[in-house]
C-alpha positions as CSV (number, residue, x, y, z in Angstrom):
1,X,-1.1,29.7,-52.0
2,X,-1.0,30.9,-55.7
3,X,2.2,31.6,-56.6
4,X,3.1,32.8,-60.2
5,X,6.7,33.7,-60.1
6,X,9.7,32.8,-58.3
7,X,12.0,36.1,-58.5
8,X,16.0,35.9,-58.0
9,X,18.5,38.0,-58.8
10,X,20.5,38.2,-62.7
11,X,23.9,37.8,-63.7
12,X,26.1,35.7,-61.7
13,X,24.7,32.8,-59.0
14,X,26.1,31.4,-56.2
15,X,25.1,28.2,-54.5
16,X,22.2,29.7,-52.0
17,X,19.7,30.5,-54.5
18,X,20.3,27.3,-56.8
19,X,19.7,25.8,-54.2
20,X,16.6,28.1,-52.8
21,X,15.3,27.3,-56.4
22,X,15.0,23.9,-55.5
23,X,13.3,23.9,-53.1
24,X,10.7,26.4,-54.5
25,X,10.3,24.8,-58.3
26,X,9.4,22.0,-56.4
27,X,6.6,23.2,-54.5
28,X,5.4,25.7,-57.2
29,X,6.8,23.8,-60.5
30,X,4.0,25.2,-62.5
31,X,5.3,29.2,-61.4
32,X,7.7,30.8,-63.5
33,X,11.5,30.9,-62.5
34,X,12.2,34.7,-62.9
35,X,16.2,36.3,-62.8
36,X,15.7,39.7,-62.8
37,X,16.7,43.0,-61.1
38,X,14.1,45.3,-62.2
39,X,12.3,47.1,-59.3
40,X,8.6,46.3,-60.5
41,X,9.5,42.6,-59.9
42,X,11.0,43.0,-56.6
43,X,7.8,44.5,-55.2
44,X,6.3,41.7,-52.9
45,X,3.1,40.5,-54.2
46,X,1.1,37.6,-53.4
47,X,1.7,35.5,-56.8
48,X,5.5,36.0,-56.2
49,X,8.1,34.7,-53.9
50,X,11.2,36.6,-53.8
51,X,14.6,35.3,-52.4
52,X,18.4,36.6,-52.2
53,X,17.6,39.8,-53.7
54,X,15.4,42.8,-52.8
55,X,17.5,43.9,-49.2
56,X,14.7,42.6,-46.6
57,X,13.5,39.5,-45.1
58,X,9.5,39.6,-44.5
59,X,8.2,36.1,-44.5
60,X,4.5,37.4,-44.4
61,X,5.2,39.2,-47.6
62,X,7.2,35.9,-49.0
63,X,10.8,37.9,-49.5
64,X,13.7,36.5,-48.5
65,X,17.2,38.4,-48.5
66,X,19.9,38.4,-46.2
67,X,22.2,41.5,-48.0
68,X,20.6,44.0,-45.7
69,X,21.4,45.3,-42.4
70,X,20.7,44.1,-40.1
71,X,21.5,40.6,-41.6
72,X,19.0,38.0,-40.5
73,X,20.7,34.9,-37.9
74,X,20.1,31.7,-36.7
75,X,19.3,31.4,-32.6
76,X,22.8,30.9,-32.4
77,X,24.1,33.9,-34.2
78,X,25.4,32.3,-37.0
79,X,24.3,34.3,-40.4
80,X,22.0,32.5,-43.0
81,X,21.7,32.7,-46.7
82,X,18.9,32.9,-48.9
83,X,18.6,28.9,-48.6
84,X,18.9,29.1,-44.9
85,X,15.8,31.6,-45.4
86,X,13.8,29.2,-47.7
87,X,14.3,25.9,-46.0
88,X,13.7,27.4,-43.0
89,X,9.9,28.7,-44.3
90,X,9.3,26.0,-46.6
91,X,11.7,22.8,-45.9
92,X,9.1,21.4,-44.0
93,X,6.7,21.5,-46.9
94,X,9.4,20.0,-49.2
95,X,10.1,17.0,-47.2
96,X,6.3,16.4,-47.4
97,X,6.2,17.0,-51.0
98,X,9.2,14.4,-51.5
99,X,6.7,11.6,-49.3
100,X,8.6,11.9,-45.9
101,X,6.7,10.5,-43.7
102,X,5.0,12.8,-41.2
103,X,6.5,11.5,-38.0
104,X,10.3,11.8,-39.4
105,X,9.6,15.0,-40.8
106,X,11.1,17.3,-38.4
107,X,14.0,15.1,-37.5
108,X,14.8,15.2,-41.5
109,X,14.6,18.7,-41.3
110,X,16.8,19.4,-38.3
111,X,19.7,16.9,-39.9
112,X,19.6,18.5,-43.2
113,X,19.6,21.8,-41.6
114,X,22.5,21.1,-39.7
115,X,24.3,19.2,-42.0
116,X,23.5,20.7,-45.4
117,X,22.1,24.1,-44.9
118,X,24.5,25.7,-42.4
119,X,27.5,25.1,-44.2
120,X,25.7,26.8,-47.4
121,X,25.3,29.4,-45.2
122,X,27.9,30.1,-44.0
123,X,30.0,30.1,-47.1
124,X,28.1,32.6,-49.1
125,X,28.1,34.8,-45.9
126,X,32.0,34.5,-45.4
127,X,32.1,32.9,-42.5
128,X,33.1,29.5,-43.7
129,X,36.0,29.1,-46.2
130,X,36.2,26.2,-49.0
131,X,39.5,26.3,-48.0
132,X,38.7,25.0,-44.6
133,X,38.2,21.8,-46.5
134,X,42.0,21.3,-47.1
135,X,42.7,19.4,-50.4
136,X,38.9,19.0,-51.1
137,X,38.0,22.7,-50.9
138,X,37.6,22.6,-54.7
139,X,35.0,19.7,-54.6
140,X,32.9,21.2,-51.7
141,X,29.3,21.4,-52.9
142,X,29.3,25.4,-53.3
143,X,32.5,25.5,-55.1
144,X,31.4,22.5,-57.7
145,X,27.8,24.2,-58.4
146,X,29.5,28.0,-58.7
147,X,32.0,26.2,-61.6
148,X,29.0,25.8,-63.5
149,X,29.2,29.5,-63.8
150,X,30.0,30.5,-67.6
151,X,33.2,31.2,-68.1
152,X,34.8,35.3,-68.4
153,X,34.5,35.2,-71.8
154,X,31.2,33.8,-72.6
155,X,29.4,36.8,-74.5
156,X,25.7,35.6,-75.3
157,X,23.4,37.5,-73.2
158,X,21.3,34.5,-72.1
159,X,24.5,32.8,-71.0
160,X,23.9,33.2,-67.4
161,X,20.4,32.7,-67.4
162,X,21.5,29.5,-69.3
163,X,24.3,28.4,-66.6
164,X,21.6,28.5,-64.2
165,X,19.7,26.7,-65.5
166,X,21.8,23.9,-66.2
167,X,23.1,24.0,-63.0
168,X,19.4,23.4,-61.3
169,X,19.0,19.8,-62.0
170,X,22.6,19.3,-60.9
171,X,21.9,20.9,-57.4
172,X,18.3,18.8,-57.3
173,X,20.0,15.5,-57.6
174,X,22.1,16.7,-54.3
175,X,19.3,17.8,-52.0
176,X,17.0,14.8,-53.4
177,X,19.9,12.3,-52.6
178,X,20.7,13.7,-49.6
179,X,17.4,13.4,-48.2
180,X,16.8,10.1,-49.5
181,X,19.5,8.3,-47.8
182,X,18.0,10.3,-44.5
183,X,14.8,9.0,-45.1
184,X,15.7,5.6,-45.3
185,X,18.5,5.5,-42.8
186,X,15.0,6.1,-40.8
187,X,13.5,3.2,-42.4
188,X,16.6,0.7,-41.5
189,X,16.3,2.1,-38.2
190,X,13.1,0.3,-37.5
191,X,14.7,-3.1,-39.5
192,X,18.0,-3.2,-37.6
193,X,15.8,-2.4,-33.8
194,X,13.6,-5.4,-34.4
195,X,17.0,-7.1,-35.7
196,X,18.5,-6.5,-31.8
197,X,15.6,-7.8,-30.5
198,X,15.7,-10.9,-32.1
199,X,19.2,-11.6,-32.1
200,X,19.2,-11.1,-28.1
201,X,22.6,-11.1,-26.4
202,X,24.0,-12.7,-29.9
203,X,27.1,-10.7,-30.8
204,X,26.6,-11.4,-34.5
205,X,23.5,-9.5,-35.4
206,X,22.1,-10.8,-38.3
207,X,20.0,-8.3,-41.0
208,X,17.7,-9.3,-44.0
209,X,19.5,-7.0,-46.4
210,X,22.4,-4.6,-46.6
211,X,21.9,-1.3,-44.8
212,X,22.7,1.8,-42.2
213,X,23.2,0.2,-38.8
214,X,25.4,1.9,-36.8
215,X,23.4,4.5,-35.4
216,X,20.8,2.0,-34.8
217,X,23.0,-0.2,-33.1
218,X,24.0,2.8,-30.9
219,X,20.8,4.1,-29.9
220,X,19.7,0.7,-28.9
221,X,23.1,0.4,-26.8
222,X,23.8,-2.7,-28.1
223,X,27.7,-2.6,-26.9
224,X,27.8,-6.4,-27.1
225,X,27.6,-6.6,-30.6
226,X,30.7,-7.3,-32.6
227,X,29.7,-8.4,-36.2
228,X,26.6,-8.1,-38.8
229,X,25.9,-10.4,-41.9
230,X,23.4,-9.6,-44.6
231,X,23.0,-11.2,-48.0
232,X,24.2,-9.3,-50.8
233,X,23.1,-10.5,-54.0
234,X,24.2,-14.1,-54.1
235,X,26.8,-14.1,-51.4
236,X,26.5,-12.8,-47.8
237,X,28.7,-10.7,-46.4
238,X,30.2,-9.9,-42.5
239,X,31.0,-6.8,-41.5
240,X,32.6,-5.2,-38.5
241,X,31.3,-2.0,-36.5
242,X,32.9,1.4,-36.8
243,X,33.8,3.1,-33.3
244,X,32.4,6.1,-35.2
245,X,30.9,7.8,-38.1
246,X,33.9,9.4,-39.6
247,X,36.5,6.9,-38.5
248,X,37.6,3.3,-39.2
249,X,38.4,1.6,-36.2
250,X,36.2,-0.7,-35.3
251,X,34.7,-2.9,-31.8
252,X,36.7,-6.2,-33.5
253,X,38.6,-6.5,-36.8
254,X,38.1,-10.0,-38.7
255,X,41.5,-12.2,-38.1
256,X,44.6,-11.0,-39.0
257,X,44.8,-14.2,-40.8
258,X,42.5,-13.9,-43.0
259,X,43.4,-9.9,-44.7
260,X,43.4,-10.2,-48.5
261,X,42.8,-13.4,-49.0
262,X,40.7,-14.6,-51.7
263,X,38.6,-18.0,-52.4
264,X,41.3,-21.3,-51.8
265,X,43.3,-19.4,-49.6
266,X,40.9,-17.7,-47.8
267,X,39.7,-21.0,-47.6
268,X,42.6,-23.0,-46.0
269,X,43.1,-20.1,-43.6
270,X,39.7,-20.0,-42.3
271,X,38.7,-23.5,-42.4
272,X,35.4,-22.6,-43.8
273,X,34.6,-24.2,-47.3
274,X,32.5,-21.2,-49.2
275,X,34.8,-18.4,-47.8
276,X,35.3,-15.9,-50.8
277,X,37.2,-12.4,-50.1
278,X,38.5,-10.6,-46.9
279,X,39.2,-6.9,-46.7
280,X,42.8,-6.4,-46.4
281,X,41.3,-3.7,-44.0
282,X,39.5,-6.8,-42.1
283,X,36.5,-4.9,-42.0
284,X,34.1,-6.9,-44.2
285,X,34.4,-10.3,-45.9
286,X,32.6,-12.5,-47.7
287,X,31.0,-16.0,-48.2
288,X,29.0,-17.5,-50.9
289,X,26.3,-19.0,-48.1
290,X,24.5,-17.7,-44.7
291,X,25.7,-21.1,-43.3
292,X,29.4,-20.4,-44.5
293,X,29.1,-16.6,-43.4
294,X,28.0,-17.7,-40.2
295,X,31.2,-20.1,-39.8
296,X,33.5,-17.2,-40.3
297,X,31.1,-14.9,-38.0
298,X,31.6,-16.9,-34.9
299,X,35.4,-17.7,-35.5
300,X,35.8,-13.9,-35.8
301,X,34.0,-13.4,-32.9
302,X,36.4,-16.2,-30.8
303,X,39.1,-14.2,-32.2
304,X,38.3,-10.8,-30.7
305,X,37.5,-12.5,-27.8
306,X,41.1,-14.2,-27.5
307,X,42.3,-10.9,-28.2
């Protein structure tokens, strides 16, 4: 496909097609990045793609609104954006073009739609508030990239052409992050499996570096684990398992003893020379050996045990 242009609408942006542009300057970086409302550039043409402007959706001639009635919507009826649109057409391509590997492609996909996408969606369609977001509703990732908007008073006439602009790196480093830590959440995924393995019915699973685990450890169903220890640098470090994703309770804190205590104390408390720090949380500690880690592994373990 030769694409020449990449046509959005002027004047004021919104998160959907900052983000659409994206996605698109990545697979077409060499096309030119077009604001514009004039009817001669809103005419689908094959060295164009157009997207939140021009009141249709037509994949096969490569525009991509969503202002028109009927409004395009997901299987599930929810309404999608201009992003929704373009990572729905070309997402998969992207995640190629960022060296996803093939076989986690579509599972990438699907998360970051879900995720990512939906909630874009469903702001700039007015189905989602910022709001919902309670106390963080003004650091919400539509919110934060629409205050890069120029302010009221800002006369220049480039000045929104030149907000946008500045505010398409910004929206780049989110999507690329995003769907880097995706990507190699996949990658631990294989480590911590072959970790499980290994460690048998161990309840102290042991990894060669720090790294996602908990969805790993889940899938496998390794409900007898308690702990992990990795190195970290020069020290190694112990860590408990979270009940869930967006919680902090965990299968076994470390010893009450032990909360916020430091080097000689933490020490003397936990009988294990090379003991360092302790979460007052008791959710991770640290030692500055594997053999000393280890020490305060199994004592946590005969802790949760006692109960």
């Amino acid at each position: 496909m030769s694409i020449s242009y990449l046509i959005t609408h002027s004047g004021g942006f919104h998160a959907d097609e900052i983000l659409s542009s994206v996605i698109l300057t990545r697979l077409f970086p060499h096309a030119e990045l077009c604001r514009t409302r004039e009817p001669e550039w809103l005419t689908p043409s094959s060295d164009r793609i157009i997207y939140d402007v021009g009141r249709e959706y037509d994949p096969e001639v490569q525009i991509f609104d969503h202002h028109q009635r009927p409004a395009p919507q997901r299987e599930d009826g929810q309404p999608l954006s201009s992003f929704g649109l373009i990572w729905r057409h070309y997402g998969r391509e992207y995640l190629q073009a960022l060296d996803v590997p093939e076989h986690d492609v579509e599972d990438i996909h699907a998360s970051f739609d879900r995720g990512f996408v939906v909630p874009v969606d469903l702001v700039d369609n007015g189905a989602l508030s910022p709001a919902s977001a309670g106390a963080l509703a003004d650091l919400t990732l539509p919110v934060l990239l629409e205050s890069l908007k120029p302010v009221f008073d800002a006369r220049e006439d480039d000045a929104e052409d030149r907000a946008f602009h500045a505010a398409l790196p910004v929206a780049r480093a989110f999507i690329e992050a995003s769907i880097a830590r995706k990507a190699a959440k996949r990658r631990a995924e294989a480590v911590v499996m072959k970790a499980i393995a290994d460690a048998g019915q161990s309840q102290v699973l042991e990894l060669p570096t720090g790294m996602p685990f908990r969805s790993a450890v889940v899938k496998a169903g390794a409900d007898h684990l308690l702990f992990v220890i990795s190195p970290r640098d020069t020290d190694w470090c112990l860590t408990g398992i979270r009940l869930r994703d967006d919680g902090f309770e965990q299968r076994a804190d470390l010893p009450q003893a032990w909360a916020g205590l430091t080097d000689a104390a933490l020490e003397a408390a936990s009988g294990v020379n090379g003991a360092k720090f302790c979460h007052n949380g008791r959710f991770i500690a640290v030692a500055d050996s594997r053999e000393a880690i280890l020490q305060m592994a199994n004592l946590a373990v005969e802790a949760a045990r006692a109960g």
